[in-house]
C-alpha positions as CSV (number, residue, x, y, z in Angstrom):
1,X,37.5,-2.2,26.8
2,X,37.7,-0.6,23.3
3,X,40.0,-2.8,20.5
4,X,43.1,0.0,19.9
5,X,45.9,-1.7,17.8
6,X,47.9,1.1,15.3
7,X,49.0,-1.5,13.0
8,X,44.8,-1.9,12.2
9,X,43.1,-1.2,9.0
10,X,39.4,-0.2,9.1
11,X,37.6,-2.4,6.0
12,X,34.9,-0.2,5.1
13,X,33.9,-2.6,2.1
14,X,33.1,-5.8,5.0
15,X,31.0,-3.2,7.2
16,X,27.2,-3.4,7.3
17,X,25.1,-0.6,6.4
18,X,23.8,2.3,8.9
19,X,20.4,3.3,8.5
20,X,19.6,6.0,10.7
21,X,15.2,6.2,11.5
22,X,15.5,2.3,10.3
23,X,11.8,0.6,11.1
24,X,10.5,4.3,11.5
25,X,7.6,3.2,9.4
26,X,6.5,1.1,12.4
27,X,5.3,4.0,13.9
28,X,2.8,5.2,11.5
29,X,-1.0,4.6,12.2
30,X,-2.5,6.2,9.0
31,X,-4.3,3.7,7.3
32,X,-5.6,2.2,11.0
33,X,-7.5,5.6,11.7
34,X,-8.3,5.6,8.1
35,X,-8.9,2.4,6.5
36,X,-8.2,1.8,2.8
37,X,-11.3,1.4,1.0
38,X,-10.6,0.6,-2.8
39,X,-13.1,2.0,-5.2
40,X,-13.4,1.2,-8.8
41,X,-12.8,5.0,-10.5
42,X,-10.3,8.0,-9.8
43,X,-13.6,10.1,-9.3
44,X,-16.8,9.2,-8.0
45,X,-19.8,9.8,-6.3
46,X,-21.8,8.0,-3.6
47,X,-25.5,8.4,-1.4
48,X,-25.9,9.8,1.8
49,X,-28.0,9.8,4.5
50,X,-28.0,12.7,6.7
51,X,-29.5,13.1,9.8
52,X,-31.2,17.0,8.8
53,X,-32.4,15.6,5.1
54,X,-33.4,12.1,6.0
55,X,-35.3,12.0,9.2
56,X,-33.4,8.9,10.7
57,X,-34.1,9.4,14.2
58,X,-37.9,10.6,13.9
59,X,-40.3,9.4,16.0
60,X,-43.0,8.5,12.9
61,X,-44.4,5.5,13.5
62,X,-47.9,6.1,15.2
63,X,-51.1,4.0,16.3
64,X,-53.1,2.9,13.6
65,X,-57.2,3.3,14.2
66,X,-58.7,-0.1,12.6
67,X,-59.7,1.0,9.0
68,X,-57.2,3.9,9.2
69,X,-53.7,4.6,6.8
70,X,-50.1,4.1,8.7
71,X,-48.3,7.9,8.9
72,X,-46.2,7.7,6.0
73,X,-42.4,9.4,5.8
74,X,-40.2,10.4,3.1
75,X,-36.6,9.0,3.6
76,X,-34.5,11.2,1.4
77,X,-30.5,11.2,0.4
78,X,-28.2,13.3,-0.8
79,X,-24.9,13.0,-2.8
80,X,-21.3,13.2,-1.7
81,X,-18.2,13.0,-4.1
82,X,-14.5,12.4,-3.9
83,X,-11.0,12.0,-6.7
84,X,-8.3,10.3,-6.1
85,X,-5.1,12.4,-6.5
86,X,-1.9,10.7,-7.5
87,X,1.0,11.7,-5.2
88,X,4.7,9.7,-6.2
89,X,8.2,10.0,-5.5
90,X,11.0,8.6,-7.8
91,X,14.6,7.1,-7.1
92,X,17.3,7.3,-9.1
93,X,20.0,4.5,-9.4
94,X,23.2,5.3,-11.4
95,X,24.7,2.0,-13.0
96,X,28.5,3.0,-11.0
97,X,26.7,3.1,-8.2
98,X,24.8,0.0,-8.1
99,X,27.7,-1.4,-9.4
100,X,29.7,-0.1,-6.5
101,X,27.3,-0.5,-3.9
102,X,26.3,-4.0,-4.8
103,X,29.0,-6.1,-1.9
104,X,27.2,-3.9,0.7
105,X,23.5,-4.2,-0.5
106,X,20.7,-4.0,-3.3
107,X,20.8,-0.6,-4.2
108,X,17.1,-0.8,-6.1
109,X,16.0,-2.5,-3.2
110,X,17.1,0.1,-0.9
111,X,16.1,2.9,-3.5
112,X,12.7,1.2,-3.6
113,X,11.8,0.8,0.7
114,X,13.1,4.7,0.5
115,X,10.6,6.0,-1.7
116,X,7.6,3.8,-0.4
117,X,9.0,5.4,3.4
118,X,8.4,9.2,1.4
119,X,5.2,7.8,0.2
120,X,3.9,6.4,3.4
121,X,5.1,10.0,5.1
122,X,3.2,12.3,2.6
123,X,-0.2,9.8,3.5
124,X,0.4,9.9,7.1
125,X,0.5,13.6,7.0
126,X,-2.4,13.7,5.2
127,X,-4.1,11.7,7.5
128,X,-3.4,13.5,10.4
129,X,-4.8,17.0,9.0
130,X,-8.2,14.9,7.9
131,X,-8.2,13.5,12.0
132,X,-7.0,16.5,13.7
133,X,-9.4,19.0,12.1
134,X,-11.1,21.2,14.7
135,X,-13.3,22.2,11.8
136,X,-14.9,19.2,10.6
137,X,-14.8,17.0,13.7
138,X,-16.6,18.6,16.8
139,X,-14.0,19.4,19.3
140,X,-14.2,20.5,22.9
141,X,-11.9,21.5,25.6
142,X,-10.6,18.9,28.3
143,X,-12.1,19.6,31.5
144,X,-9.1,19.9,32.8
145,X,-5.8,20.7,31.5
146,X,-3.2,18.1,30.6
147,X,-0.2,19.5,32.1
148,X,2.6,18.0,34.2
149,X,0.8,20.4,37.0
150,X,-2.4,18.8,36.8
151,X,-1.3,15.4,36.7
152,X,-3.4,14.3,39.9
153,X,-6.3,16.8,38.5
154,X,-6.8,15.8,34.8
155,X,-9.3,13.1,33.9
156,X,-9.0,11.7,30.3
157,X,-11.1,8.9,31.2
158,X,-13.7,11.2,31.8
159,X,-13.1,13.2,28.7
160,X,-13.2,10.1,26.5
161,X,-16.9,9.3,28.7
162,X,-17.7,12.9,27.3
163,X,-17.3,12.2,23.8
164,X,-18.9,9.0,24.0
165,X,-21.9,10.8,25.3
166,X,-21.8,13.1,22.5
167,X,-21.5,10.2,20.1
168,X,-24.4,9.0,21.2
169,X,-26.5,11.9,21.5
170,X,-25.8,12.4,17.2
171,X,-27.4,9.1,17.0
172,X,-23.9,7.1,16.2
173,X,-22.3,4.3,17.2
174,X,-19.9,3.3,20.3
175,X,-18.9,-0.3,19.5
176,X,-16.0,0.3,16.8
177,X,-14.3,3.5,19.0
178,X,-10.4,4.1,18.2
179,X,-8.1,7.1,20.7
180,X,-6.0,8.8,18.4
181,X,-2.7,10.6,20.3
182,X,0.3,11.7,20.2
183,X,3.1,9.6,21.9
184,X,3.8,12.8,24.2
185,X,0.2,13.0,25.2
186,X,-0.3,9.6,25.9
187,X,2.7,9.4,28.2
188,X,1.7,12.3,30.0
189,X,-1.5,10.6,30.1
190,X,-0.3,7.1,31.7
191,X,1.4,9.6,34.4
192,X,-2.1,10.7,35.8
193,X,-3.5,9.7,39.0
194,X,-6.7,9.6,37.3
195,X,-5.9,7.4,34.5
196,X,-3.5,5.2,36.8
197,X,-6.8,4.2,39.2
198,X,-8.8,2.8,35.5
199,X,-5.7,0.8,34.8
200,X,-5.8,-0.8,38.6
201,X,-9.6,-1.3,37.4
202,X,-8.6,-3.0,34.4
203,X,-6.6,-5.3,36.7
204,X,-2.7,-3.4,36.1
205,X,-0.8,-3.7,39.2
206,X,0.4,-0.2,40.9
207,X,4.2,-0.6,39.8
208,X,3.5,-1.7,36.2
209,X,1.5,1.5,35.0
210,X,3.9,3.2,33.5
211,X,5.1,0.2,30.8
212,X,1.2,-0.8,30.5
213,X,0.1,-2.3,27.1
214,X,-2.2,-0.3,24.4
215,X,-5.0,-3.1,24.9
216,X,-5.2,-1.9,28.9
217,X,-5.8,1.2,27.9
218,X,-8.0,0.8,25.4
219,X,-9.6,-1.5,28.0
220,X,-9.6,1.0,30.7
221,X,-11.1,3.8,28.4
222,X,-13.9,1.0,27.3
223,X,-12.8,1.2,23.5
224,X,-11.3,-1.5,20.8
225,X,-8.0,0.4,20.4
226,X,-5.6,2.9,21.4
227,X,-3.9,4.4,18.5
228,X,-0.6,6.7,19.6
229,X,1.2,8.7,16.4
230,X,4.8,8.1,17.2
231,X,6.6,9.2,14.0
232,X,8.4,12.5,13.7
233,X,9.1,13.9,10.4
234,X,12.0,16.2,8.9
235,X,9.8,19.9,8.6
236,X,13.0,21.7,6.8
237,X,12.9,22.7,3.8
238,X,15.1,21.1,1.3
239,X,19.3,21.2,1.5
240,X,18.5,22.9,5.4
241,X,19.3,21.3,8.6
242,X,17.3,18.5,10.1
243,X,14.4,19.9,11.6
244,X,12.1,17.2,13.4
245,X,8.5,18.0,14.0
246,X,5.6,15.5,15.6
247,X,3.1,14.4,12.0
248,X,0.4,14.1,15.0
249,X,-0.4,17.4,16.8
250,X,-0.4,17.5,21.0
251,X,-2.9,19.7,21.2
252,X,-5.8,17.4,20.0
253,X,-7.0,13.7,21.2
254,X,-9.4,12.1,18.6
255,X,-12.3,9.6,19.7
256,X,-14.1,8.1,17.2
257,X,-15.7,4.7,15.1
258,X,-13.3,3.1,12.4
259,X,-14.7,0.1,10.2
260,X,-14.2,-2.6,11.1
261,X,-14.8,-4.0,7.0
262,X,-17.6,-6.0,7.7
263,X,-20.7,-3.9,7.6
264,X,-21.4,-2.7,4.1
265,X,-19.1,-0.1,1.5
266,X,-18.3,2.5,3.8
267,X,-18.3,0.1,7.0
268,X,-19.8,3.3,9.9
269,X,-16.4,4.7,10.0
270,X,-15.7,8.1,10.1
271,X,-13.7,8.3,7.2
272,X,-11.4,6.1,4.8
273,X,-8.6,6.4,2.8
274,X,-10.0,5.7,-0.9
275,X,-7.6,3.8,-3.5
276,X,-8.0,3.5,-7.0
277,X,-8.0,0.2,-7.5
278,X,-7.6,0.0,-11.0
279,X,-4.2,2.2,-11.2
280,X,-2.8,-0.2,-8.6
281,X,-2.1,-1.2,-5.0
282,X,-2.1,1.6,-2.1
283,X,1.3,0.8,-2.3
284,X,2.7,0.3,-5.5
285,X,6.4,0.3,-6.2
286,X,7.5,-0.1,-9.6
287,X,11.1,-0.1,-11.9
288,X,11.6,1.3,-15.5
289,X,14.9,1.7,-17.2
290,X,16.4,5.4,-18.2
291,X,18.9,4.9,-20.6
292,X,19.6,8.6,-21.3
293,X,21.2,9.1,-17.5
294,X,22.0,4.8,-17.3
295,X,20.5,4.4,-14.1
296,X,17.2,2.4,-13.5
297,X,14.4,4.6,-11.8
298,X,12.0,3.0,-8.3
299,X,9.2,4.8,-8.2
300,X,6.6,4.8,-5.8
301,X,2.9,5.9,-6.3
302,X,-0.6,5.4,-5.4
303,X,-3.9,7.3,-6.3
304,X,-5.5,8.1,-3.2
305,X,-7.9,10.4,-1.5
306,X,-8.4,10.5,2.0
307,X,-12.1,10.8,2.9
308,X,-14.0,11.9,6.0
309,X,-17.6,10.5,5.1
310,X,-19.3,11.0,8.5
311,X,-18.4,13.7,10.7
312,X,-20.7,13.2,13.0
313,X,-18.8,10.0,14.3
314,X,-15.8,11.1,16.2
315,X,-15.4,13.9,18.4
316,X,-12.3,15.8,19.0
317,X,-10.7,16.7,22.8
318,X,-8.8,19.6,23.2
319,X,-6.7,19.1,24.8
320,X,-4.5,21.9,26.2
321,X,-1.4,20.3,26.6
322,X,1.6,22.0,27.3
């Protein structure tokens, strides 16, 4: 039963503070798909080797007749490049209001998580165009489509099995393999027959499927992880209405190698998310004082550039979703 007393006063100075998408960051898989990589300059430039320039997968080496040369190849490279671009956001904090605000909280502390959440927003946005891009990552239609009418029908097991195959057939890698979906795919997803059967493979019971964990997926699928893009974003422009739109698209499913960080610079992953180490963490949040307005100024910035280095090791599913 609710308090209700006339005679009460409601003591807004003793309440806590209401933070509405509070732990939304939690949601963001970014720098997982994309791993930060720091490099030592804004701009730089760094060898490849391609499968059309440097004969990688030829069959060259031949019987040698006693007396005879060994067939001799050329193994060539090529260059790729990248900059960093600075991207930042900066909080103001008026001297009446931190004075004001300080029996409820830290205002700079507050301005500070605020700008670093902008920040992080802006990188997982960019990182989701680099993944979800039909026209650098080979993409090809689900053989079946994933819609609440073809939930006994669809087969993303099968179409992960595809891309595998594909994968392999370029001459890459299976062992480091991340899916990369949308929350509302995946659930529709965990509601097919199909993908229910893997899970009782993987050893799921039949009345657990639908709260089953990330690594049983992944397990069922046969890859290390199962990445799902939960956060939602405000797509309005600014001083209109809330507007929320998905930062990872339903319309694509990615499958593809991520470093792992321990097999050389760029680690066989399809891409990375390069920092400038020299200008300062991915991360950075710093504080200066702005005497002209008397506030002190949170600002957050990094110097980043996110990277697709091999194209050739993910492959995209289509998949026709609605």
């Amino acid at each position: 039963m609710a308090y209700s007393n006339a005679a009460a006063v409601f003591r807004g100075d003793i309440a806590g503070v209401l933070e509405q998408s509070k732990d939304w960051e939690n949601g963001l898989i970014g720098t997982k798909v994309m791993p930060v990589l720091n490099v030592p300059v804004r701009a730089g430039q760094y060898p490849t080797f391609l499968l059309k320039e440097a004969q990688l997968l030829k069959q060259s080496a031949k019987q040698r007749a006693v007396g005879g040369a060994y067939p001799r190849a050329t193994q060539s490279f090529t260059q790729d490049t990248y900059t960093a671009i600075e991207y930042g956001i900066e909080n103001t904090i008026d001297d009446v209001v931190t004075a004001d605000m300080a029996r409820f909280f830290d205002a700079e502390v507050i301005a500070g998580k605020l700008s670093q959440r902008s920040l992080m927003l802006s990188h997982e946005l960019r990182v989701a165009a680099k993944i979800f891009d039909n026209t650098v990552f080979t993409a090809t239609n689900s053989a079946t489509a994933y819609t609440a009418a073809n939930l006994a029908t669809f087969d993303f097991g099968a179409d992960v099995d595809d891309c595998k195959d594909r994968l392999l057939a370029k001459g890459e890698s299976i062992d480091n393999l991340r899916v990369v979906l949308s929350s509302p795919v995946y659930n529709r997803i965990k509601a097919s027959t199909k993908f229910q059967n893997r899970l009782r493979g993987a050893g799921v019971s039949s009345d657990t499927f639908l709260n089953v964990g990330l690594a049983a997926a992944a397990e069922a699928l046969g890859v290390q992880e199962v990445l799902i893009g939960r956060s939602s974003y405000d797509s309005a422009n600014e001083g209109v209405a809330f507007s929320s739109s998905n930062i990872w698209s339903n319309t694509l499913a990615w499958v593809g190698s991520v470093s792992d960080g321990g097999a050389g610079y760029f680690g066989g992953g399809a891409g990375f998310t390069l920092n400038w180490s020299e200008y300062g963490p991915v991360i950075g949040v710093t504080t200066y004082r702005d005497e002209t307005i008397r506030s002190n100024v949170v600002r957050s910035s990094h110097y980043v550039a996110e990277k697709v280095v091999n194209s050739n090791a993910a492959q995209l599913i289509t998949t026709q979703y609605s």
